[in-house]
N, C-alpha and C positions, 0 to 999 in steps of 0.2 A: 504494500500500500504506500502509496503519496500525497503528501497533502503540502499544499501551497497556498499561503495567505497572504492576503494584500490588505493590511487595517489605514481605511483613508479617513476615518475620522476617529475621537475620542466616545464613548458611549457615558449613559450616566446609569449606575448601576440602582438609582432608584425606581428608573423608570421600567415598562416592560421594550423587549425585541421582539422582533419577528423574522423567522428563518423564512426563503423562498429555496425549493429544492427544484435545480431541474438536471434532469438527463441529456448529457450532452452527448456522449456514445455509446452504446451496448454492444460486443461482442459474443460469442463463446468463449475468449480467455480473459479479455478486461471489459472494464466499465469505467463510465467517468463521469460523474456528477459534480455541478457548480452551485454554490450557495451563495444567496448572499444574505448579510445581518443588516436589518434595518432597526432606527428607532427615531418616532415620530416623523417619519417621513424621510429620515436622512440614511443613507448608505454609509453604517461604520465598517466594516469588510466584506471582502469576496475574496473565495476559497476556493479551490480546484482540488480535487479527493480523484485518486485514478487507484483502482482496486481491481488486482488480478485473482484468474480463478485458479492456480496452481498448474501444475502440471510439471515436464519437466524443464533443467534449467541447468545451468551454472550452479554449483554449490560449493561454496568456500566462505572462509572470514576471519578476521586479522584476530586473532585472539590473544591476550595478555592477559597477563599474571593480574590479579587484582588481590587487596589485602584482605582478611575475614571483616567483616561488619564489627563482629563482636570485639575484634581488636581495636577499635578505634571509638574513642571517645566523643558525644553525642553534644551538640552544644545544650543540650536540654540538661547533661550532668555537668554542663562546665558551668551553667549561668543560672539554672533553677528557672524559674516559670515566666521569669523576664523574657526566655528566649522566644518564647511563646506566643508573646505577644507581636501582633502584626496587624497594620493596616486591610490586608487580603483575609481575609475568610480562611482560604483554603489552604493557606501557608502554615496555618499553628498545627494543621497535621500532618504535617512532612518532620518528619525527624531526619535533620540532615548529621553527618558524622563527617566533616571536614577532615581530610589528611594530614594537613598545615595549617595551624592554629597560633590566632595572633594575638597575645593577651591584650595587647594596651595598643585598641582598636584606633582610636584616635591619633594617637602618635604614631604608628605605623610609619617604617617607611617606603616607597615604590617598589614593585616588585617586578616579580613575570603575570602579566597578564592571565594567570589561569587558574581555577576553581576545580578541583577532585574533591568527589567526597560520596557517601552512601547515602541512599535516601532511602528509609523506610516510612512508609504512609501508615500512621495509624487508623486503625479499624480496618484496613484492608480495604481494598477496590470494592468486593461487594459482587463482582462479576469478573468471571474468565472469560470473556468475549472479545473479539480482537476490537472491534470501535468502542470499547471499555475502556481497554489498553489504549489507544491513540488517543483518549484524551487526555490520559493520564502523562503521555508523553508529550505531549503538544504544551501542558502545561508546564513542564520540565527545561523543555526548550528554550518555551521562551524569556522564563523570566532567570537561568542558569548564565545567561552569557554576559550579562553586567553585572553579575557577580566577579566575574575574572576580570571584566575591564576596571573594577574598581579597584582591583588588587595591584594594580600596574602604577598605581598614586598614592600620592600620600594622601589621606583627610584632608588637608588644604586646599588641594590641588582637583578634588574630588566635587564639584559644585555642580554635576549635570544629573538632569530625569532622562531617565532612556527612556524615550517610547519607540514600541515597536513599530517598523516601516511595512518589512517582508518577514514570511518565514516559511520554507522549505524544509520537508520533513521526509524521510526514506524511512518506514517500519521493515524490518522483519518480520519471522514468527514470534507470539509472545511464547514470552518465556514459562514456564512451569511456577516459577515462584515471581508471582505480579506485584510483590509487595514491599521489594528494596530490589534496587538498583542502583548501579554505580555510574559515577553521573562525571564525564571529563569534559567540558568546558575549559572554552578559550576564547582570548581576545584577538585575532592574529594583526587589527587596522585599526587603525582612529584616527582622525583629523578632520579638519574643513565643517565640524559640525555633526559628522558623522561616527561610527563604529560598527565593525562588523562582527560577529562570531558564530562558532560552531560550538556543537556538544557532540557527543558518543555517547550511547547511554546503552550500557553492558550489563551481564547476569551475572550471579554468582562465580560461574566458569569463568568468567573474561569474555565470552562470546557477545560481539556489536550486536543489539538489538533495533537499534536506533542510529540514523543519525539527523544530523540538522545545521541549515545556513540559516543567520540572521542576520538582517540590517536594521540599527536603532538610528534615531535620530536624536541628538543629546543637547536636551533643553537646559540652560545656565537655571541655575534656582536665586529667584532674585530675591 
C-alpha cells in the first residue's frame, strides 16, 4: 500500500470534516482511491491511497539489528506523568523509548539531525487490519521527522512550527506484533523556510515495515 498526502490548509479540530471517496482505478492487482478532507466548505487535504492485491513479486528488505524495547528506558520512567502530557490527544499514548536521551533539554547543544527510538501504543491498536495499521503509521510519520530536525539545534536556535506540506508513505505487510515499533527518523534538509525528512519504521526483527518522505514548512513562533 501507498499513501500520499497533500495538507493545503490548516483544519480546526472543533469543528466537524467530511471525507469524499472516489475511485480512481480498479484493476485485478491494484486499486487506487483519492480522498479529499473538507471543513466548512474548505479543502484541508487530498490523499492518493494505491492498494495492491498480492501476488507474486520481489521479496527482500534491509534488515538491522534493533535494541530490545525492554532495554531502553521510557520517557514516561525518566519524567513521571509530565511526559504525558501533550497538546495532541493521541500522543499521551505512545510511549516512546528514545535511544539518546538529553537531560537538560533546554540547554542542549546541536546535534545530528535524527530521532530512534521504540514506540509502544498503549491499549493496543484494537484491530489487526492493514488500514488499522496505516493509520497508525501515517501518524508516526508524520509528526517523527521534526523531532530529529529539532535535534540538529540548540533550544535557541529552535523557534519554528512545522506544519506538514506533503507526505509519502510505502507500507508493507503489518507486522505480527502492531503495538511497538521502532521508529528511525531523520532530518537529511533544511533551509529557505523549509525541511524535509524521512522515517523507517521496523519490527521487532529489524525488518522495514514502513517507510516515509516529508516536506514541512517551518513557521518562526513569534
Amino acid at each position: 500500500m501507498s499513501v500520499q498526502a497533500s495538507f493545503t490548509g490548516r483544519s480546526d479540530d472543533t469543528q466537524p470534516v467530511e471525507l469524499a471517496v472516489t475511485d480512481v482505478r480498479s484493476s485485478s492487482r491494484a486499486h487506487c482511491q483519492r480522498v479529499a478532507l473538507t471543513q466548512l466548505g474548505r479543502t484541508c487535504a487530498e490523499v492518493t491511497i494505491w492498494s495492491a492485491a498480492g501476488g507474486t513479486s520481489y521479496e527482500h528488505a534491509t534488515v538491522e539489528e534493533v535494541p530490545d524495547p525492554a532495554s531502553v528506558p521510557s520517557s514516561w520512567d525518566r519524567l513521571g506523568e509530565e511526559a504525558r502530557k501533550d497538546d495532541f490527544g493521541f500522543r499521551s499514548h505512545l510511549q516512546e523509548r528514545p535511544l539518546k536521551w538529553t537531560e537538560d533539554w533546554l540547554n542542549r547543544p546541536g546535534g545530528a539531525p535524527v530521532y530512534d527510538c521504540w514506540l509502544l501504543l498503549e491499549g493496543g491498536l484494537g484491530s489487526r487490519d492493514a488500514w488499522t495499521f496505516a493509520g497508525f503509521v501515517a501518524i508516526v510519520c508524520d509528526i517523527f521527522p521534526s523531532q530529529a530536525a529539532v535535534r540538529g539545534h540548540t533550544h535557541q536556535d529552535s523557534r519554528y512550527v512545522p506544519l506538514t506540506l506533503s507526505l509519502s508513505i510505502s507500507l508493507g505487510e503489518p507486522p505480527d506484533d502492531l503495538d511497538r515499533v521502532f521508529c528511525q527518523a531523520a532530518s537529511p534538509l533544511a533551509g529557505g523556510g523549509h525541511a524535509s525528512g524521512t522515517v523507517t519504521v521496523r519490527d521487532r526483527s529489524g525488518r522495514p515495515i514502513a517507510t516515509s518522505v516529508q516536506q514541512n514548512l517551518l513557521r518562526p513562533i513569534a
